[in-house]
N, C-alpha and C positions, 0 to 999 in steps of 0.2 A: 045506357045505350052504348053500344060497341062503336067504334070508329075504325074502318075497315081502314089498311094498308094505303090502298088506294086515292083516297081522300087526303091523308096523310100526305102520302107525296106530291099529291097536286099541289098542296098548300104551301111543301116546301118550295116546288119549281117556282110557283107565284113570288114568293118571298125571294128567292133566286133572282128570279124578272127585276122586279122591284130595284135590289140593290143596283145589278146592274145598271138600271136605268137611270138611277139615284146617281151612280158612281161616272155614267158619263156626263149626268148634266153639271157634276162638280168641276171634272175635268176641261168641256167647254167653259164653262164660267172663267177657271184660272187661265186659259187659253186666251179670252175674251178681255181677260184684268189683263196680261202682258200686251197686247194689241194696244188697249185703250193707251196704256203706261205709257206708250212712244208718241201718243196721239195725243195727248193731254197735259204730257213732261217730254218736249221734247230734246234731242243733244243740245249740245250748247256748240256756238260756230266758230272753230278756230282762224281766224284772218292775218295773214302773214303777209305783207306788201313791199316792194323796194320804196324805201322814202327817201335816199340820195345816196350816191357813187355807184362805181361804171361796175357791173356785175363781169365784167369780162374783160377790168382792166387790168394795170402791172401790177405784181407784188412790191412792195406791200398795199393790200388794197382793201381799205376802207368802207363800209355800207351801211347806211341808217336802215334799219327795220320796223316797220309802223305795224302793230298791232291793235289797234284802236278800235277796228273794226269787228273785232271779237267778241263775241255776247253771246247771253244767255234767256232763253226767250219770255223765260217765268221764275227768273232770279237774279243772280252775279254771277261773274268768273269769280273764284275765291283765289286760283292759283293757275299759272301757269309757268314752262321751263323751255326758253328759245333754246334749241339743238341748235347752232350753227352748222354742223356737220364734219367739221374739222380737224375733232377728237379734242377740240379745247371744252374746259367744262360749261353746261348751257346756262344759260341769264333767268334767272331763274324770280319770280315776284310778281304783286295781286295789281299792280298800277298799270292799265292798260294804257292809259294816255300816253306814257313816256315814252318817247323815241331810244331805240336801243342800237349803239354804233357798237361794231365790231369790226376789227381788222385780221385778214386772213394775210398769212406772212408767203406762206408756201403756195404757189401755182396748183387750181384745182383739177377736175371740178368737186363741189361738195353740191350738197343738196340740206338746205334747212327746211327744220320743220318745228310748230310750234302746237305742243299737247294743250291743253286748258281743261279746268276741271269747274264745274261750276257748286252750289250752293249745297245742291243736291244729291253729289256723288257722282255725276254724268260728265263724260268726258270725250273728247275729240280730238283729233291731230288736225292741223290745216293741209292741206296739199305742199306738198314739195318744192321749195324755190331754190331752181339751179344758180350757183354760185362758181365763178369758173375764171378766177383769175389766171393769167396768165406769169411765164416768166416776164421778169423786169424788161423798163420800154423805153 
């Protein structure tokens, strides 16, 4: 029995269909795994706080930094590196309890900020804390 042309090609375009159709429910799927990903592993929360001295006193001026607050919601922080902002180099270690003092010598302002990386790979900056000593007083 002959199999016309015709038939042939229907069967292709079907097979055509097919994949495409194949080929977007793969696409939603991995679409669908990145969604879940954020929703199921979420960042982890960089927290930067003044924990004592005057953010906008004389130079040289002094500031406790509390980080404690920082976490990870389905792991640990494993690392994080307090930027002062100052161009001095940042404070850099996995102990969030510890209070972190640093003194800014020169009249700002700067802006710190503290990245954290957690267990997983996932990482975040806290928000900016203006730091804005002034000339001596």
């Amino acid at each position: 029995m002959a199999v016309s042309a015709d038939v042939i090609k229907g069967k292709e375009m079907k097979a055509v269909k097919h994949l495409l159709v194949i080929g977007m429910v793969v696409s939603l799927g991995l679409s669908l795994n990145a969604c879940l990903a954020d929703i199921f592993n979420p960042m982890p929360t960089a927290s930067l706080k003044l924990a004592g001295g005057d953010p906008y006193g004389p130079v040289p001026c002094t500031i406790t930094f509390d980080i404690s607050g920082s976490k990870a919601p389905y792991g640990e922080i494993v690392s994080f590196s307090l930027d002062f902002g100052d161009g001095t180099p940042p404070f850099t270690g996995t102990d969030l309890t510890q209070p972190i003092v640093h003194t800014y010598e020169t009249p700002g302002p700067y802006i710190a900020r503290l990245p954290v990386t957690d267990d997983r790979g996932r990482s975040s900056v806290s928000p900016g804390l203006v730091i804005s000593p002034k000339e001596g007083g």
